[in-house]
N, C-alpha and C positions, 0 to 999 in steps of 0.2 A: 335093603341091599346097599353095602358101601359103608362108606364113612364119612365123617366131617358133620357140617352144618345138615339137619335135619329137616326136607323136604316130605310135605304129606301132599298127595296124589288122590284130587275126587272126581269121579267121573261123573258123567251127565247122565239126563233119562233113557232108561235101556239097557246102559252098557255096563262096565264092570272095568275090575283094576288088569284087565287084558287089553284095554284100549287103550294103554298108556307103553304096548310094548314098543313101541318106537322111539320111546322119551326114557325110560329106566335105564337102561342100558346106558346111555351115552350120559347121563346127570351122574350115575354112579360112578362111571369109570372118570368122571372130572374131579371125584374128591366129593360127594356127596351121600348124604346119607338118607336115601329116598324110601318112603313107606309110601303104600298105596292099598285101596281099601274097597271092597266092597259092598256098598249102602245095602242095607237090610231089606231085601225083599226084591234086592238086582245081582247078576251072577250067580256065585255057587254059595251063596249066601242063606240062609233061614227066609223061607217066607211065612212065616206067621200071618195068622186071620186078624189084622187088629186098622188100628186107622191112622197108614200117614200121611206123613207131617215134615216139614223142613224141621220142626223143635226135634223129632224123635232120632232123624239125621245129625242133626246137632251136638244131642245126649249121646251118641253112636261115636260120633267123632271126638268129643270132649272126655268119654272114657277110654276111647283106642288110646290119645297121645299121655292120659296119667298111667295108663299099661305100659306104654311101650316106648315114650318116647322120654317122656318129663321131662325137654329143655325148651327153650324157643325156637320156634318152627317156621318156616316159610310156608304159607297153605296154596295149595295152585289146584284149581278146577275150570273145568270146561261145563258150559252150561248152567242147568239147575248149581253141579258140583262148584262153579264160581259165587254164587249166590251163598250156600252153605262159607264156604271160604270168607263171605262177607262178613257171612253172620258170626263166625269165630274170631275173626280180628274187631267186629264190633262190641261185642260179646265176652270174650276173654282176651285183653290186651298185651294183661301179663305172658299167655304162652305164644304170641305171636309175636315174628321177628319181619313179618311182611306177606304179603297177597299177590300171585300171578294169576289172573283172569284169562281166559281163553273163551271169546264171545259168551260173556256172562247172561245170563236169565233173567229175565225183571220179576219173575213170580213164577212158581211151581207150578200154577193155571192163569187166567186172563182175569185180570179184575171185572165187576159187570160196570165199573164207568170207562173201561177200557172199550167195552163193545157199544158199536148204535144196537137200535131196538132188536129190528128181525134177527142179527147175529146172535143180540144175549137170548131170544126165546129157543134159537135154533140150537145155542147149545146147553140149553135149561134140558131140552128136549133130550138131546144126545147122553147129557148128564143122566136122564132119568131108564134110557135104554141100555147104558155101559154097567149102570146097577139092576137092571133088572136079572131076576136068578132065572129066568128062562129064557131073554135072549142074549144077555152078556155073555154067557162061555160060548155061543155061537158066533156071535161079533170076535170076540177075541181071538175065536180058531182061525177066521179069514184071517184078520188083522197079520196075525203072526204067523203066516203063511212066507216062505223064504221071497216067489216073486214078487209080492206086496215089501215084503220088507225089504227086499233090492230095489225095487221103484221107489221107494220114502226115501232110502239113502242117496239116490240120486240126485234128490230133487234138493237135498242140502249138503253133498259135495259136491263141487264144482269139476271136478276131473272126476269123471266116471268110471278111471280105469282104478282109482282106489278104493271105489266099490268089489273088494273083493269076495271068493267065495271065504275065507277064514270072518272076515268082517262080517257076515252076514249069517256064520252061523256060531259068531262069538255073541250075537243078539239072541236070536231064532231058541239057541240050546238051551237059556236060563227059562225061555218061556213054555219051557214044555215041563218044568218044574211043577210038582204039585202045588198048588195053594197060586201060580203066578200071575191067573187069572183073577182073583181074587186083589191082589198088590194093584194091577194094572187098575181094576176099576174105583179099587182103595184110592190110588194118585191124582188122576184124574177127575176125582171128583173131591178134591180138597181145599182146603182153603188156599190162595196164594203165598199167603207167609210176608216177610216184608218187600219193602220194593228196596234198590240199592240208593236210591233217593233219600229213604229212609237211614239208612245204617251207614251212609259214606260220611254224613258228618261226625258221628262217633268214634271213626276212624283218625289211627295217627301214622302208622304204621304206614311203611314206604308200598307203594304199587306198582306192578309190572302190566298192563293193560292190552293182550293180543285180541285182534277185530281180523279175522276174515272178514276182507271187504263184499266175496260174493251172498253170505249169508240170508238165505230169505227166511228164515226163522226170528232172526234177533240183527234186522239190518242195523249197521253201521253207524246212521245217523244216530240209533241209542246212545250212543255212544259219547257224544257230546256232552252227557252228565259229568264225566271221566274229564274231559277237557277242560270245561268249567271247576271242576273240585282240582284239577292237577294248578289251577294259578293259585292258588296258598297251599298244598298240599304236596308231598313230595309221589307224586302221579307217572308214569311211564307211558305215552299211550301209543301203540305203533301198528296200522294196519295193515294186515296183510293182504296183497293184491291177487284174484284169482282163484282165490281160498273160499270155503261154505263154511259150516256151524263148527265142524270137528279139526281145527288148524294142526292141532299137535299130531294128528292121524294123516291128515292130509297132506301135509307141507313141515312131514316131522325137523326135516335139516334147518328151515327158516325160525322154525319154532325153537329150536332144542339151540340155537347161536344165540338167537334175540335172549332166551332165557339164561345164560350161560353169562354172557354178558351182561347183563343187570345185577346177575348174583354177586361176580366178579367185584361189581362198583357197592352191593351192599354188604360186603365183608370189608371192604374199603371203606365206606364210612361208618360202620361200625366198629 
C-alpha cells in the first residue's frame, strides 16, 4: 500500500498483518510504501504440520521482499515480529535500510538459564502437556476461548478500553483454523532462536527503539541493551508512557509521529 521508501510490517505472537490497521493507513498516506505479512501458521495464513522456528520466519521474510519488494527496506516489528526484524538487519544488511522495534522479544521462548529451578521444571512440565496429542487440543480449546483471551489482552494492555471485541476476535479467528492447534504447540515448544544481545552487534543499520513503558511481558528495563548499543551506534530509543506490549495498537497516534518522524530524519541522512 502507497509508495515511496519500502516499509515491511511483522507482527508479534498471535496476531496477523490486521494489527497493523491503525499504522498502514497513515505511513501510506505519508508517502510510504508499506507491506505487511502474515507469518506462517498466524492469521489467514497456511498452517502446516512442521516445526517452527524464528529461521523458517526468516526464510518467509527474506523470500516475501526478493517477491515483492527488491530495494532496501525499513523492517518494523512488534514483539517476536522485532526480533525477526533483528535478525534480517543482522542477517542481510544489504536489503535493510533500518529497524523499528516496538517492545521487541528477547527469544521466541525463555532460555532455561533465564528460569531458577522450580520455574524451568514447571515449564519442562507444561512443555511436555502443550505436546501431548490427548491433552493439548483440550488445553488449547480453553486457552483460545474469547474470555480467556480478552483476560491475557488485558493484562498487556494497559488501557482496557482497546481491548476491543474486533481485537479479540482478529486473534480468537486464526485459532479456529485447522492445523492451529498444532502451530500453537509447535511455537511454544521451540527453541528461542537468538537473543538481540546476540545480533545488535552485527547490526549497522540505523534504529527506531519504541518501549511501552507499562509492559509486563517484555518490561522496559530490557531495554537498556538498546541504550548501551545506541552510545556508538546510530540507536533511537523513546518510551512510551502508559502503554503494554502492543504500542502501535495501543497508542497508534504516539506511535505512527514518533515513527514518521525518524523516517523523516532517515531519508535526510540518507
Amino acid at each position: 500500500m502507497g509508495i515511496g521508501r519500502p516499509l515491511l510490517l511483522v507482527h508479534g505472537f498471535g496476531a496477523s498483518l490486521g494489527h497493523w490497521g491503525k499504522n498502514i493507513p497513515v505511513l501510506a498516506a505519508a508517502g510510504y510504501q508499506v507491506f505487511a505479512i502474515d507469518l506462517l501458521g498466524f492469521g489467514g495464513s497456511d498452517k502446516p504440520a512442521l516445526d517452527y522456528t524464528l529461521d523458517v520466519w526468516q526464510e518467509l521474510l527474506r523470500d516475501f521482499w526478493a517477491t515483492h519488494i527488491q530495494e532496501p527496506t525499513v523492517f518494523m516489528g512488534n514483539s517476536i515480529g522485532g526480533l525477526l526484524c533483528l535478525m534480517m538487519l543482522a542477517d542481510y544488511p544489504e536489503i535493510s535500510a533500518g529497524g523499528i522495534l516496538l517492545n521487541c522479544a528477547g527469544g521466541l521462548n525463555h532460555r532455561p538459564d533465564e528460569l531458577n529451578l522450580p520455574l524451568r521444571l514447571m515449564m519442562g512440565a507444561f512443555t511436555q502437556v502443550v505436546r501431548s496429542k490427548l491433552i493439548g487440543p483440550f488445553l488449547f480449546d480453553r486457552i483460545r476461548e474469547k474470555n480467556r483471551l480478552r483476560r491475557t489482552l488485558q493484562q498487556v494492555y494497559r488501557n482496557r478500553d482497546a481491548v476491543t471485541d474486533e481485537l479479540v476476535d482478529l486473534i480468537h479467528t486464526p485459532s479456529c483454523d485447522v492445523g492451529a492447534q498444532r502451530v500453537f504447540a509447535s511455537i511454544l515448544t521451540a527453541p528461542p532462536g537468538p537473543s538481540p544481545g546476540e545480533l545488535l552487534p552485527r547490526i549497522k543499520a540505523p534504529l527506531l527503539v519504541l518501549w511501552g513503558e507499562a509492559d509486563p511481558w517484555t518490561p522496559i528495563s530490557i531495554a537498556t541493551i538498546y541504550q548501551k548499543f545506541g552510545k556508538t551506534n546510530p540507536v533511537t530509543l523513546i518510551p512510551i508512557p502508559d502503554t503494554g506490549h502492543c504500542p502501535h495498537d495501543e497508542n497508534p497516534e504516539v506511535v505512527n509521529q514518533h515513527v514518521l518522524e525518524w523516517l523523516k530524519k532517515l531519508v535526510v541522512e540518507n
